[in-house]
RODO-2510 file (C-alpha; in nm, 4 decimals, decimal comma):
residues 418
     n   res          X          Y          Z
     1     x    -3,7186     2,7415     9,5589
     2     x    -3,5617     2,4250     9,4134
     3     x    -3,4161     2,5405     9,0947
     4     x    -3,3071     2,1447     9,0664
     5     x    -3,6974     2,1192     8,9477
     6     x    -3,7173     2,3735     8,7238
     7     x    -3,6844     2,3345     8,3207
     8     x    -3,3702     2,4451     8,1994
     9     x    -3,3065     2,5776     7,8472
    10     x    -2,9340     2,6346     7,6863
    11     x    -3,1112     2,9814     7,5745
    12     x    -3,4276     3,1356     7,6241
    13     x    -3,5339     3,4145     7,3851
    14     x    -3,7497     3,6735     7,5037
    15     x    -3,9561     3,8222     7,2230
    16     x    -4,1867     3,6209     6,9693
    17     x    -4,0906     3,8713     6,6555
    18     x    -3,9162     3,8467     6,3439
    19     x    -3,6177     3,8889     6,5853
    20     x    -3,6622     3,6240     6,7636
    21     x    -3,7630     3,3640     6,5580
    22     x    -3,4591     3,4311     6,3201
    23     x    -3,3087     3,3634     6,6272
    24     x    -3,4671     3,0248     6,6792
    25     x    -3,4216     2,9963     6,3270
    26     x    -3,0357     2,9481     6,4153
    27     x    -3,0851     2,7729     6,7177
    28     x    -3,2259     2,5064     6,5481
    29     x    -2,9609     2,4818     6,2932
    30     x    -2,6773     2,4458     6,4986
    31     x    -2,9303     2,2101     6,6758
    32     x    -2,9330     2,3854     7,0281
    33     x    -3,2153     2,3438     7,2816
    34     x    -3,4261     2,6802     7,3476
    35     x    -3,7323     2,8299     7,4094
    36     x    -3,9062     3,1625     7,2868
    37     x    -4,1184     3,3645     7,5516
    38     x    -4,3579     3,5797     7,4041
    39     x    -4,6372     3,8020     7,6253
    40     x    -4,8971     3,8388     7,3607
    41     x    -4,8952     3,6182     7,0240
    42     x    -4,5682     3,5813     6,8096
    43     x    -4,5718     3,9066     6,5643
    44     x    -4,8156     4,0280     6,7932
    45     x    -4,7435     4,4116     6,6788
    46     x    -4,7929     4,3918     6,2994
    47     x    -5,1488     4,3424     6,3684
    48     x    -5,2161     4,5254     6,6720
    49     x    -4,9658     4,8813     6,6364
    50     x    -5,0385     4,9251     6,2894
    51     x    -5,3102     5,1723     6,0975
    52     x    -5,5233     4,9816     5,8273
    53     x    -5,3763     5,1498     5,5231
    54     x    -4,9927     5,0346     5,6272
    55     x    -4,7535     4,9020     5,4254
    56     x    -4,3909     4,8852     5,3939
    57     x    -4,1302     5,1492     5,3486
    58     x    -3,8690     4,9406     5,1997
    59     x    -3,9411     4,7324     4,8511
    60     x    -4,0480     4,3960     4,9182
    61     x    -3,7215     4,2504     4,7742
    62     x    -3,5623     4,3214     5,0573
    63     x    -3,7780     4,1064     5,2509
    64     x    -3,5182     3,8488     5,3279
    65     x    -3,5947     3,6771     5,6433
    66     x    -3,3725     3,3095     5,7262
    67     x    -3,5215     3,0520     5,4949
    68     x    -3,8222     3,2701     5,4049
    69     x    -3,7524     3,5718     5,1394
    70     x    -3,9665     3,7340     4,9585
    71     x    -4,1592     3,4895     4,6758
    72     x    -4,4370     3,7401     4,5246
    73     x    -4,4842     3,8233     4,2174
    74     x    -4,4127     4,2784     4,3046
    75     x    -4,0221     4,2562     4,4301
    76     x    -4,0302     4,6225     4,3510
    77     x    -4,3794     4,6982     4,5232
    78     x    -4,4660     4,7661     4,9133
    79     x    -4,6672     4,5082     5,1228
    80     x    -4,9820     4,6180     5,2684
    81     x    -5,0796     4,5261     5,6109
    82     x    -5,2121     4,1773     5,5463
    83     x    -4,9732     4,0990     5,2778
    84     x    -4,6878     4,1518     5,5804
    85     x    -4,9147     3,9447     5,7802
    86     x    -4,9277     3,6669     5,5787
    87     x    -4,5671     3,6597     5,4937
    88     x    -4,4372     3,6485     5,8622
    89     x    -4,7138     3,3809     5,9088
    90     x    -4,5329     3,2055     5,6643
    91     x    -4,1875     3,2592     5,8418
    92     x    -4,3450     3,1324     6,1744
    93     x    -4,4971     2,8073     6,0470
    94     x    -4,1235     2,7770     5,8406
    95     x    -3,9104     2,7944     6,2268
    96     x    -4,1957     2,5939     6,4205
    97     x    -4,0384     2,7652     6,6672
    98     x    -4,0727     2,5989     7,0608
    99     x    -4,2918     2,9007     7,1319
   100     x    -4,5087     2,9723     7,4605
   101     x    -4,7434     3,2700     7,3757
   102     x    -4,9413     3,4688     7,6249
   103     x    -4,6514     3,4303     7,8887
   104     x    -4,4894     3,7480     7,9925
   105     x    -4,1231     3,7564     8,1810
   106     x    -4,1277     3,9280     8,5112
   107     x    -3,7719     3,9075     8,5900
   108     x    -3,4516     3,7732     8,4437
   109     x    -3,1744     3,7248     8,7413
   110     x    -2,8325     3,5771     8,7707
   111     x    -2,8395     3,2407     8,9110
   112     x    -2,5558     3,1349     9,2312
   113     x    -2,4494     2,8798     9,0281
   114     x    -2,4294     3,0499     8,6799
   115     x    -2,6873     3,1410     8,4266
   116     x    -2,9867     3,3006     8,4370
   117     x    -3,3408     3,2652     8,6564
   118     x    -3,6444     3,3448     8,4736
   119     x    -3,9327     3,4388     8,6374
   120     x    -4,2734     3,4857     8,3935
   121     x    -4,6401     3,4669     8,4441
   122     x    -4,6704     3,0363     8,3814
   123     x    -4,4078     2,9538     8,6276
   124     x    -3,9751     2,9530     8,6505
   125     x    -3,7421     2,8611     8,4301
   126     x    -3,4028     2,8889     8,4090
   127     x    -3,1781     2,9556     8,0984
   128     x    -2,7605     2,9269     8,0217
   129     x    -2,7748     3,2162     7,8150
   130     x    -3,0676     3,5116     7,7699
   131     x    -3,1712     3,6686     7,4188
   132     x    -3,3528     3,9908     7,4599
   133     x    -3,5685     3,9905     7,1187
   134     x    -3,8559     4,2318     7,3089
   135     x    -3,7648     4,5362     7,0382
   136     x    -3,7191     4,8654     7,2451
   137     x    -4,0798     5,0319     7,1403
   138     x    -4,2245     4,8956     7,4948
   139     x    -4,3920     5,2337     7,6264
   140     x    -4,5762     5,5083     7,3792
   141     x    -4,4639     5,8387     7,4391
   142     x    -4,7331     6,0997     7,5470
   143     x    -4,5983     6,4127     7,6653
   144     x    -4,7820     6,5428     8,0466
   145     x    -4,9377     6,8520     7,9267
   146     x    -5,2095     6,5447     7,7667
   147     x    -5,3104     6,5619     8,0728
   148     x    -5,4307     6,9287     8,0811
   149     x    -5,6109     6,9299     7,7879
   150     x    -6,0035     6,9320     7,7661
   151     x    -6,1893     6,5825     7,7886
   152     x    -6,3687     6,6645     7,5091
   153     x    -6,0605     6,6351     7,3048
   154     x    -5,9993     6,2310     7,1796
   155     x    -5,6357     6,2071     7,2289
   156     x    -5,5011     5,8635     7,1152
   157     x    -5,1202     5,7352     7,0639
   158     x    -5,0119     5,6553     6,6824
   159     x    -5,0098     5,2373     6,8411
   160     x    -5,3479     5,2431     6,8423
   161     x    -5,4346     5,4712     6,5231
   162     x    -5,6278     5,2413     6,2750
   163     x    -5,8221     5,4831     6,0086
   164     x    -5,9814     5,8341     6,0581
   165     x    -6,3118     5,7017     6,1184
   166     x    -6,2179     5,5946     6,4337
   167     x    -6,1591     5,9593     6,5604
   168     x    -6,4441     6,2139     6,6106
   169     x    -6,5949     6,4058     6,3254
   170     x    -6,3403     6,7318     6,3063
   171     x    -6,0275     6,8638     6,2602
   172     x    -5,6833     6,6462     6,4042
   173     x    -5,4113     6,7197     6,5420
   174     x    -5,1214     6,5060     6,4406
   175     x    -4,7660     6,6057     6,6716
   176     x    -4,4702     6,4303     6,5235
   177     x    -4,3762     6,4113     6,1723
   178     x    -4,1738     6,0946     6,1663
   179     x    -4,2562     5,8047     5,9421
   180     x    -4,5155     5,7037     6,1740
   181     x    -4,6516     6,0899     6,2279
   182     x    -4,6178     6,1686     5,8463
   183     x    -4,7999     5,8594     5,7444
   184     x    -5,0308     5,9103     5,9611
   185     x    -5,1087     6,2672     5,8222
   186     x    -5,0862     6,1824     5,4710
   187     x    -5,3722     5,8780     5,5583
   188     x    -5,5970     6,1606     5,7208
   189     x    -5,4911     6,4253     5,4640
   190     x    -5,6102     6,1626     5,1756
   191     x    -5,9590     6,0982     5,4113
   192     x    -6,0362     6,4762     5,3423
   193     x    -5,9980     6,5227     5,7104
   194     x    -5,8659     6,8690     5,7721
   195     x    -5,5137     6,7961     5,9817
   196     x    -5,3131     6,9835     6,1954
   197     x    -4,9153     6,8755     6,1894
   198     x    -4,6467     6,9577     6,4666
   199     x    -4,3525     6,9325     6,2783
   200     x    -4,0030     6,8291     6,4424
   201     x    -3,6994     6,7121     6,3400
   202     x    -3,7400     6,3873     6,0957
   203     x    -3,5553     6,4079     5,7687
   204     x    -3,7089     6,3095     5,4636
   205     x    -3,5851     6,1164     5,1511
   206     x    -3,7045     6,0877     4,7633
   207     x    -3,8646     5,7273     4,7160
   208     x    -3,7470     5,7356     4,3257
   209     x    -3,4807     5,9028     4,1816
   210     x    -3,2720     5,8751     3,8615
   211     x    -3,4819     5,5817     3,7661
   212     x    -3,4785     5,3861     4,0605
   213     x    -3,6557     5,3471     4,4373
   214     x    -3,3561     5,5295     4,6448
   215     x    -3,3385     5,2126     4,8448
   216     x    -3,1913     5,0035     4,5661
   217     x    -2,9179     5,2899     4,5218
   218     x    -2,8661     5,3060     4,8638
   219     x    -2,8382     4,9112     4,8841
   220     x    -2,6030     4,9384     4,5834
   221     x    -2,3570     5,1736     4,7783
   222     x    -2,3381     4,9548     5,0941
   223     x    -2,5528     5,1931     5,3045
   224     x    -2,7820     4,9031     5,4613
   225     x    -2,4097     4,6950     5,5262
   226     x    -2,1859     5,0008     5,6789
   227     x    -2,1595     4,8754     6,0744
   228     x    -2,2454     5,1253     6,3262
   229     x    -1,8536     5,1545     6,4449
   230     x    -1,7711     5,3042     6,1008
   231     x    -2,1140     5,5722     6,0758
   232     x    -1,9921     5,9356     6,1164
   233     x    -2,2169     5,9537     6,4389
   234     x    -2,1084     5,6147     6,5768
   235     x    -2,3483     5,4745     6,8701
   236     x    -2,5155     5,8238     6,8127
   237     x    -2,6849     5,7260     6,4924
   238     x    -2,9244     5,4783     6,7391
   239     x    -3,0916     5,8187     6,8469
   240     x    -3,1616     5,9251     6,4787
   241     x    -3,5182     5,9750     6,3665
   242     x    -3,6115     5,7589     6,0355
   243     x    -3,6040     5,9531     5,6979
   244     x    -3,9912     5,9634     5,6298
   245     x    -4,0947     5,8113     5,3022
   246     x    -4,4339     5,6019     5,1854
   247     x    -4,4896     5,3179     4,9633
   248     x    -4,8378     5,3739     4,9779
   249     x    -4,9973     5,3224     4,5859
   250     x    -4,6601     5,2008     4,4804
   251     x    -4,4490     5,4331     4,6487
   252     x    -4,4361     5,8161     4,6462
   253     x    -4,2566     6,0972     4,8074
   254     x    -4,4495     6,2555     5,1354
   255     x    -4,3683     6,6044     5,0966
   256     x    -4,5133     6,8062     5,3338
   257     x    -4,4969     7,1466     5,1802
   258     x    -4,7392     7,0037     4,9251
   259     x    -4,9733     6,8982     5,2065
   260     x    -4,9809     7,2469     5,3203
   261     x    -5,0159     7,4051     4,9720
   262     x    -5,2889     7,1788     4,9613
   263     x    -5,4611     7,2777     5,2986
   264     x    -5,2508     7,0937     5,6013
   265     x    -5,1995     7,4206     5,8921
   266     x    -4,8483     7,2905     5,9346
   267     x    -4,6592     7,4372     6,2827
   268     x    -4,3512     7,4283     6,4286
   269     x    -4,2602     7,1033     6,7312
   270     x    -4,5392     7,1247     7,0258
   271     x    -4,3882     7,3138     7,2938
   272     x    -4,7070     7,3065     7,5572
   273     x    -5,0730     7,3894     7,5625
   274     x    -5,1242     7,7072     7,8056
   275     x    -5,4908     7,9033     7,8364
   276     x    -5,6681     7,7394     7,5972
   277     x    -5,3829     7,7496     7,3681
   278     x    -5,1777     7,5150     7,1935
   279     x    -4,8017     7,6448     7,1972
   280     x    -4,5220     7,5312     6,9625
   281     x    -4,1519     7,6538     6,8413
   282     x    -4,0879     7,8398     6,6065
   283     x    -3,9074     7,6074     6,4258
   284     x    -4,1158     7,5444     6,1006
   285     x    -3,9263     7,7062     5,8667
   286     x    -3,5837     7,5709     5,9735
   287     x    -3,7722     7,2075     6,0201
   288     x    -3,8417     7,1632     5,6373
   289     x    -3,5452     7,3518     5,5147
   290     x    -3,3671     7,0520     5,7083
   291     x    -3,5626     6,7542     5,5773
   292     x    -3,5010     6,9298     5,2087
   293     x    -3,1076     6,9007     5,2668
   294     x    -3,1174     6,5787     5,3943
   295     x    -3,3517     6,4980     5,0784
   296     x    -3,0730     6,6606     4,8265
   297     x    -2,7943     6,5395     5,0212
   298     x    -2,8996     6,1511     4,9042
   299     x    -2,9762     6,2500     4,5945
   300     x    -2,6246     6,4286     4,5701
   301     x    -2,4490     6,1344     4,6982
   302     x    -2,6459     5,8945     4,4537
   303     x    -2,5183     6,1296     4,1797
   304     x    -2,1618     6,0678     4,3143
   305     x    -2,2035     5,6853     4,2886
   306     x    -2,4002     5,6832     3,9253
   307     x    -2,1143     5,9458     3,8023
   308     x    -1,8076     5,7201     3,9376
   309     x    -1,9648     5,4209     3,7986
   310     x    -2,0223     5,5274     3,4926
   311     x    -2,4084     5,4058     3,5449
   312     x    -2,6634     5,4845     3,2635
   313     x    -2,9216     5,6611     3,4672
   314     x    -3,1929     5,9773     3,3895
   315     x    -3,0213     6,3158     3,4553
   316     x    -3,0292     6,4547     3,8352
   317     x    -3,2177     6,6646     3,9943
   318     x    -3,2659     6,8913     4,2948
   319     x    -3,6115     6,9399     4,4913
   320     x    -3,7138     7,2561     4,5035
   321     x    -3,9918     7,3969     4,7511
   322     x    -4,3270     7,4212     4,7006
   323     x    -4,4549     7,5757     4,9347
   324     x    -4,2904     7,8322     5,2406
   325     x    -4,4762     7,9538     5,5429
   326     x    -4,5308     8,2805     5,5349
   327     x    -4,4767     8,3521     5,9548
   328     x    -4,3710     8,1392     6,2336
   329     x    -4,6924     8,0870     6,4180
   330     x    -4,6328     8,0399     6,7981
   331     x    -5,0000     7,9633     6,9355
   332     x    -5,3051     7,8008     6,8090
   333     x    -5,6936     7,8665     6,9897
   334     x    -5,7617     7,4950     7,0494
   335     x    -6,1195     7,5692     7,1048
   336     x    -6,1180     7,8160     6,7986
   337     x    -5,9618     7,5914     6,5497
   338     x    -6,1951     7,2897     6,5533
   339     x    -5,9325     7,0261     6,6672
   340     x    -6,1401     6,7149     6,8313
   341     x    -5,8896     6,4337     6,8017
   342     x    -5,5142     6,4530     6,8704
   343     x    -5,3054     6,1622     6,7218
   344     x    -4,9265     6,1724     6,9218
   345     x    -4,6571     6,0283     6,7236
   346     x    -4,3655     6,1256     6,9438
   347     x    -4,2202     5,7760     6,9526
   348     x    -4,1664     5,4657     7,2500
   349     x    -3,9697     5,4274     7,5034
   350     x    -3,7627     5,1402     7,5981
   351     x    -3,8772     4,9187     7,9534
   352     x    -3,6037     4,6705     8,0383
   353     x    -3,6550     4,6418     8,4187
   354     x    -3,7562     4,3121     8,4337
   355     x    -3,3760     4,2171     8,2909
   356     x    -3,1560     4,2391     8,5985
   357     x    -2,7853     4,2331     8,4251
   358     x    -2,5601     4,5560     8,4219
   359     x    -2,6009     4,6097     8,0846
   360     x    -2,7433     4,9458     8,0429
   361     x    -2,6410     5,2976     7,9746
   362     x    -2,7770     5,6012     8,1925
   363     x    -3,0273     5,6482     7,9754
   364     x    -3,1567     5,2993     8,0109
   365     x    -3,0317     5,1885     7,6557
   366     x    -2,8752     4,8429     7,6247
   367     x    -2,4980     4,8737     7,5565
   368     x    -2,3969     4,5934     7,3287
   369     x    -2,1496     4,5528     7,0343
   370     x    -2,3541     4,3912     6,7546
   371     x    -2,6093     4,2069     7,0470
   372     x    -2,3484     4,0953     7,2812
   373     x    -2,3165     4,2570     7,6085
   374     x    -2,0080     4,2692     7,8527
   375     x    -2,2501     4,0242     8,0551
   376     x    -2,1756     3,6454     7,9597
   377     x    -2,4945     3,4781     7,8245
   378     x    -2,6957     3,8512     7,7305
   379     x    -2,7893     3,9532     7,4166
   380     x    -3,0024     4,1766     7,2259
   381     x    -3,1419     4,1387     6,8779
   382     x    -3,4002     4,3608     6,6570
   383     x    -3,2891     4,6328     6,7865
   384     x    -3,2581     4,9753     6,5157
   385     x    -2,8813     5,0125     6,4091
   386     x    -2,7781     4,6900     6,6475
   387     x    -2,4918     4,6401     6,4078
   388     x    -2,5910     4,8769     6,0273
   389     x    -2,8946     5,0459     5,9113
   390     x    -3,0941     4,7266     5,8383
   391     x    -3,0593     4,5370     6,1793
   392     x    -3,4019     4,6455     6,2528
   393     x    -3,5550     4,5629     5,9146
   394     x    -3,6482     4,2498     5,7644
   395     x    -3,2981     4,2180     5,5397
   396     x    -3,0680     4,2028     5,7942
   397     x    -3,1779     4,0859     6,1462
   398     x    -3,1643     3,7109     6,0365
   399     x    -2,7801     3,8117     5,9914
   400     x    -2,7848     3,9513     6,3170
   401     x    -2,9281     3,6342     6,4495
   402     x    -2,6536     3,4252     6,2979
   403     x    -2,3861     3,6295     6,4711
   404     x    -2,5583     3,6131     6,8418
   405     x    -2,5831     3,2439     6,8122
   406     x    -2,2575     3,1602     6,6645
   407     x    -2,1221     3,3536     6,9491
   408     x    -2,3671     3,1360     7,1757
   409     x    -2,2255     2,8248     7,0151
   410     x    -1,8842     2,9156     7,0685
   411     x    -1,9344     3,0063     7,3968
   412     x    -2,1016     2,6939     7,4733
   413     x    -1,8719     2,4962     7,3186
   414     x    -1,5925     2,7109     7,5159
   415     x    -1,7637     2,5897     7,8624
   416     x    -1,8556     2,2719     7,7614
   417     x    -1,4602     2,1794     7,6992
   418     x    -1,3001     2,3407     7,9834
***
């Protein structure tokens, strides 16, 4: 191949999301030549991976994207599905950004002469520098022992839950209880479905407290802004599971003992389905007890901050449980207990094989400080805790953006000189 023939980009940014076009956002303004590769259509996910009664977790004030925050009139409210839709269509017609849809990347290589071939599905290009804005929720999770179940059972990922009438008249099964997995629950729960919950390991927070949405606190004491070098956990904090919260009908808490008080069977993690039975750990008890402490702990550090700031706030509080299961209960009769759809909300894997660079961990996670890799001319963006707690949201990944491509810049203009 002639790479002499090829087009050649100073960057090319893999990923059509709000990642990416902050990136191109960026780009633009420090007026450097790129292109943006996306497989699908830019924000593709927002309207494809998410149920029809979604909204937002985080108050739409902190919807903050480059050039495009939030303008409605509900700063303090939660944007339903289309209501996200429409705002990121806004953000996309804002960049304009030099954008080929439908084109997926098949392989990014180092090139003899420096740089980076990339190979994709309309032809070659070749690139100075690489931005990986792909997210890493490429493959849903669905444990083997799916694939001993009975056929009769409708077994669908949480990508491609939209409502319960899409799953068979019955009970369902729902096995995760992260944001996506309790959301999910409550939304069946609230459909008068009768709902089966594998509980693991998320921890839960309050969505008001002392007056206020817990975000706003949190935002207040520099939570959202801490970088990942100075979290307890370090890098380790990347493998956390997200506190599960709603703003569904303005916001509320999801407490899941009040789901079961109400009629939810809730069990322990799902462990494996053996005879006819459905097997899980015995974990329930220790589970919720968990999510509680995380739940008090915020509250308890929120009454730390409002006490040595001398804020006027309502008096504190500390959840107590509604609801405790009376036995650990190892096995369910699928057959028996009426379950005809099971909903898995165990999470994604990442899928970076078409980027040739050695840039990855063992367990195939990029390693990166704040997007830039060891490898000249990589870098990730979107990614959950990339630099603090709001790199993956819409508040802070524009300011991610602006750090990849300054570095970009100054490596260009490094090069360029020398």
């Amino acid at each position: 191949m002639n790479e002499n023939r090829i087009e050649h980009y100073p960057v090319v940014i893999v990923g059509g999301g709000q990642a990416g076009l902050s990136t191109s956002h960026h780009l633009r303004a420090q007026g450097i030549d790129h292109l943006v590769l996306e497989k699908h259509r830019a924000m593709h996910a927002w309207s494809t991976q998410r149920w029809d009664n979604f909204c937002l977790v985080t108050p739409n004030w902190q919807c903050d994207l480059p050039g495009h925050p939030y303008q409605g009139d509900n700063p303090d409210g939660f944007m339903k599905k289309d209501e996200i839709l429409a705002y990121l269509a806004g953000f996309r017609a804002r960049v304009d950004p030099p954008i080929r849809e439908g084109v997926t990347v098949r392989r990014v290589s180092a090139r003899a002469g420096g740089g980076f071939h990339v190979s994709t599905t309309s032809g070659e290009v070749s690139a100075d520098n690489v931005v990986v804005a792909s997210g890493g929720y490429h493959e849903p999770i669905v444990p083997r022992m799916a694939e001993r179940l009975p056929g009769a059972v409708a077994q669908i990922h949480s990508a491609e839950y939209r409502n319960a009438g899409q799953l068979p008249a019955g009970a369902v099964l729902v096995v995760g209880s992260g944001q996506s997995g309790a959301q999910i629950a409550e939304d069946l729960h609230l459909a008068g479905r009768k709902v089966f919950l594998a509980v693991g390991n998320a921890p839960r927070c309050a969505r008001f407290y002392r007056g206020r949405d817990v975000v706003a606190w949190l935002a207040d004491m520099g939570y959202y802004d801490m970088p990942v070098e100075e979290h307890p956990l370090r890098e380790g904090v990347r493998d956390n599971t997200n506190h599960y919260v709603t703003g569904r009908d303005g916001g509320r808490d999801i407490d899941l003992r009040k789901f079961a008080a109400e009629g939810m069977e809730l069990y322990g993690a799902l462990r494996d389905y053996d005879g006819g039975r459905l097997v899980f750990d015995t974990n329930l008890r220790a589970a919720l007890d968990d999510a509680d402490r995380t739940y008090n702990g915020i509250n308890a550090a929120i009454d730390t901050h409002i006490a040595t700031h001398n804020v006027v706030a309502p008096p504190p509080s500390v959840y107590e449980p509604v609801w405790q299961p009376a036995d650990e209960r190892e096995t369910l009769d699928l057959a028996s207990s009426g379950i005809a759809a099971i909903v898995w909300c165990i999470g994604f894997r990442p899928d970076f094989r078409w980027l040739d660079a050695p840039v990855f961990n063992g367990a195939g996670h990029p390693q990166h400080r704040r997007g830039v890799t060891a490898r000249e001319g990589v870098y990730f963006i979107g990614l959950p805790w990339l630099h603090t707690w709001g790199s993956g949201r819409f508040g802070s990944v524009g300011r991610d953006a602006e750090h990849i491509v300054a570095h970009i810049a100054a490596r260009t203009l490094k090069e360029s000189a020398a």
